[in-house]
VMD Tcl script that draws the C-alpha trace (Angstrom):
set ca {
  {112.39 88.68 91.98}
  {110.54 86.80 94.55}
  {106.76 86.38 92.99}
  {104.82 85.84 96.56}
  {101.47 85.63 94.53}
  {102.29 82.19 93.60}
  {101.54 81.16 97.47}
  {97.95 82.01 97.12}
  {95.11 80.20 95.86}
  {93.47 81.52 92.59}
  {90.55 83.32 94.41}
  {92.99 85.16 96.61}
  {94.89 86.24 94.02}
  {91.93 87.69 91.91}
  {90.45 89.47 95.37}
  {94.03 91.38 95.51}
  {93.87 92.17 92.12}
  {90.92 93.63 92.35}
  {91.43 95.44 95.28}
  {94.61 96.56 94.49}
  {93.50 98.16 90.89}
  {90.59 99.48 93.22}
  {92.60 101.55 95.55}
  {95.09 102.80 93.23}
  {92.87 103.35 89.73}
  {89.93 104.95 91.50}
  {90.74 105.52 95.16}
  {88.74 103.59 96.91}
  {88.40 99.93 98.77}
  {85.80 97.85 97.35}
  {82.96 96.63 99.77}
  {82.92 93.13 100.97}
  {79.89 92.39 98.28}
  {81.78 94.17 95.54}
  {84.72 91.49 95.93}
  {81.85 88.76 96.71}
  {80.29 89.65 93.19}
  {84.28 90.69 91.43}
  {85.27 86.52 92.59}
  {81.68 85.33 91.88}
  {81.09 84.19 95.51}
  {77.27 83.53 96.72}
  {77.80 84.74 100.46}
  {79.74 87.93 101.95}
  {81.16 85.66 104.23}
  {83.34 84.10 101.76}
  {84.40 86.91 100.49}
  {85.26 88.21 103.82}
  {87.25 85.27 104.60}
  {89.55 85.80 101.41}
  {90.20 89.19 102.40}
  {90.90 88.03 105.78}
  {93.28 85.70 104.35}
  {95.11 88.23 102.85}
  {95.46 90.51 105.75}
  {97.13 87.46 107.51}
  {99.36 87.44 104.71}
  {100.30 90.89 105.36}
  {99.16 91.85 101.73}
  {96.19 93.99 103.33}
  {95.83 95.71 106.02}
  {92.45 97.91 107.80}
  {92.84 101.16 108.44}
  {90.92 102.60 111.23}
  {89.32 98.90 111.73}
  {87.44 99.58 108.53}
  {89.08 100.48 105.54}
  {91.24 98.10 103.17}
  {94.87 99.13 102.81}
  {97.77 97.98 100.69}
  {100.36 97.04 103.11}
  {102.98 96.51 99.60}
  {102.07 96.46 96.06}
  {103.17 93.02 95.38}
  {101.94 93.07 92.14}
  {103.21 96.29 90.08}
  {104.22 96.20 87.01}
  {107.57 97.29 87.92}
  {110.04 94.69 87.75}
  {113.21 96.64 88.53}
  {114.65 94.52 91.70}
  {115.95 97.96 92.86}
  {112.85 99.87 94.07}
  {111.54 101.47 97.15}
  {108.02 101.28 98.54}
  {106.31 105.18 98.35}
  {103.14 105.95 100.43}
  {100.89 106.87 97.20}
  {98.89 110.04 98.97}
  {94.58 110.11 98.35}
  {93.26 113.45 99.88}
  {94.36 115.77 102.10}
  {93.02 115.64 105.21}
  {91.64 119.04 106.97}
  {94.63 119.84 109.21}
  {96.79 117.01 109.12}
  {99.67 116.43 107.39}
  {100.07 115.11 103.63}
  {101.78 112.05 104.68}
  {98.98 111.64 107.70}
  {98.42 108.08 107.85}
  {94.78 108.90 107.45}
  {95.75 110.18 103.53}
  {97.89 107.09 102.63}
  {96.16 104.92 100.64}
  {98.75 102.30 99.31}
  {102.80 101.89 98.84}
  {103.57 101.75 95.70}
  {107.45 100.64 94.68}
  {109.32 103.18 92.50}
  {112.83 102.57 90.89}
  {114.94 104.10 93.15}
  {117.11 105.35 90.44}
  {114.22 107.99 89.60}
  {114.66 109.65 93.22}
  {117.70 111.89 94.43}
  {118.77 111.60 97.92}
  {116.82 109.77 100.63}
  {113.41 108.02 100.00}
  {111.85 108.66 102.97}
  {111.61 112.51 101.49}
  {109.19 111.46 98.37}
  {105.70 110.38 98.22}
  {103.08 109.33 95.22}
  {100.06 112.15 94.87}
  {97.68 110.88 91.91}
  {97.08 113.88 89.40}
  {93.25 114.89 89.07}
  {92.68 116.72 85.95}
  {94.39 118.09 83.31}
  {95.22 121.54 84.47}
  {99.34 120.48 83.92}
  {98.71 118.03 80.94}
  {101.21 120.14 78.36}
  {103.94 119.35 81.25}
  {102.88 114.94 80.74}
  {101.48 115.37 83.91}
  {97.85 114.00 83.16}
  {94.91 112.92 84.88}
  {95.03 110.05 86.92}
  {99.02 109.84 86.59}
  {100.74 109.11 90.01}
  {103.18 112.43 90.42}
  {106.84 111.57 92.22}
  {106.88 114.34 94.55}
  {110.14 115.67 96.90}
  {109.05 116.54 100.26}
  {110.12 120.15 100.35}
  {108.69 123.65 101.69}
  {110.08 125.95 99.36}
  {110.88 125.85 95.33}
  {112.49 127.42 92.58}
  {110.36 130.01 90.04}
  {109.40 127.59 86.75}
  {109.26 124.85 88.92}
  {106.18 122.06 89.42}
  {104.74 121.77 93.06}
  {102.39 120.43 95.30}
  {100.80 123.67 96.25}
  {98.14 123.10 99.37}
  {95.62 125.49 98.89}
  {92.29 125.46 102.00}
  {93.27 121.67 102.72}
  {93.32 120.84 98.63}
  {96.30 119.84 96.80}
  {97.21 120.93 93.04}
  {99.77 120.77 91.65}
  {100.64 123.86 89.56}
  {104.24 126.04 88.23}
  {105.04 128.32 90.28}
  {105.12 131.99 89.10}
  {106.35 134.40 91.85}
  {105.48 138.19 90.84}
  {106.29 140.94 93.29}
  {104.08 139.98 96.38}
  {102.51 137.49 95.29}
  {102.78 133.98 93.99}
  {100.87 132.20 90.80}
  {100.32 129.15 90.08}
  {100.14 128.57 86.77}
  {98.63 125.49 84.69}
  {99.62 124.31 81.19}
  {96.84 122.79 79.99}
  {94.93 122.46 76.42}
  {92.10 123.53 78.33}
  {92.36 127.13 78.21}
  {89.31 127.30 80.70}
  {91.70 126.55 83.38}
  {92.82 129.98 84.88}
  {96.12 130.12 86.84}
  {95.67 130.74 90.79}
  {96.88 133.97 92.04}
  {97.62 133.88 95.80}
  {99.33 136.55 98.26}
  {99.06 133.97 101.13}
  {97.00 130.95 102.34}
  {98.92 128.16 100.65}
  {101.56 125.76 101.53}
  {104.26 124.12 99.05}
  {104.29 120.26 100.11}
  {106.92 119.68 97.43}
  {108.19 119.71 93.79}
  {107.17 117.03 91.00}
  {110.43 115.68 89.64}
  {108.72 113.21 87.60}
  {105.33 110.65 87.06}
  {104.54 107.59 86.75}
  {101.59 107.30 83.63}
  {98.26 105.67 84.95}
  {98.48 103.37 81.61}
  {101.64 101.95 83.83}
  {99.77 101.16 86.93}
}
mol new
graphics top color blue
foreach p $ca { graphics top sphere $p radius 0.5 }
foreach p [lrange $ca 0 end-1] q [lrange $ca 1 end] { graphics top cylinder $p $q radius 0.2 }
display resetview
């Protein structure tokens, strides 16, 4: 397997450590101070420069001329040589679609053996709460999902419900459709919807965040 971390000095290889936990742990790029302080730098500029260096690398990228994006994750844990690169999906964007480059936040190689059919038709979404954790699908996992508009009754999907996904079984019952959790928090209620909500796909599987 081809190890491309061992081109880059020390401090580059912290700074896409760090970002890379960052953006797929808790969704978000770290500042240009937060890496200054993570690589124990005494100016922003250095810092900057690191990340710069990294973008030349293609190892980052800026979305929108701003925002830090993982071009590849380099550095998973998964050693399998026979993966494919998955866009892992943040949130949904108002009116665009999942896989909007807007709501891509990294690519994130899965063992290909865990998909079925082309890869181009999966994508990561990470799991926020517990409403599904009876089902090992827990918060902060990273759900494989199939791209697909319809599903099967006792099925898990990516339900998109007023620009918000969840994922959820799905329940159909006369003319409606439920979506209901499995949870050991019997506070969460299922979701009982005549219309107003897209399926964006089927969970066929996670990946734990204790893996990431």
């Amino acid at each position: 397997m081809h190890e491309p971390h061992k081109d880059l000095s020390q401090k580059e290889l912290v700074a896409y450590r760090y970002i890379r936990n960052q953006l797929v742990h808790s969704n978000h790029a770290p500042s240009v101070r937060e890496v200054m302080k993570q690589l124990e730098l005494s100016a922003p500029r250095s810092a900057e420069l690191v990340i710069n260096s990294l973008i030349e690398r293609g190892l980052l990228q800026r979305r929108d001329n701003t925002k830090l994006q993982l071009v590849e994750d380099t550095y998973s844990n998964n050693e399998s040589a026979n993966t494919v690169n998955l866009p892992l999906v943040g949130r949904v964007a108002a009116g665009a679609p999942i896989l909007a480059e807007q709501n891509i936040e990294a690519y994130i190689p899965v063992d290909e053996k865990l998909l079925r059919g082309d890869p181009k038709e999966y994508y990561l979404l990470r799991v926020r709460g517990n409403s599904m954790n009876l089902r090992n699908i827990r918060d902060g996992d990273l759900a494989i999902v199939k791209r697909q508009q319809v599903a099967e009754p006792g099925q898990n999907v990516v339900a998109l419900i007023n620009d918000e996904a969840t994922v959820k079984e799905l329940v159909p019952a006369q003319d409606m459709v439920i979506l209901k959790p499995h949870s050991t928090d019997k506070s969460i209620q299922p979701i009982i919807l005549q219309e107003d909500f897209m399926i964006q796909g089927i969970v066929i599987g996670t990946i734990p965040a204790s893996h990431l």
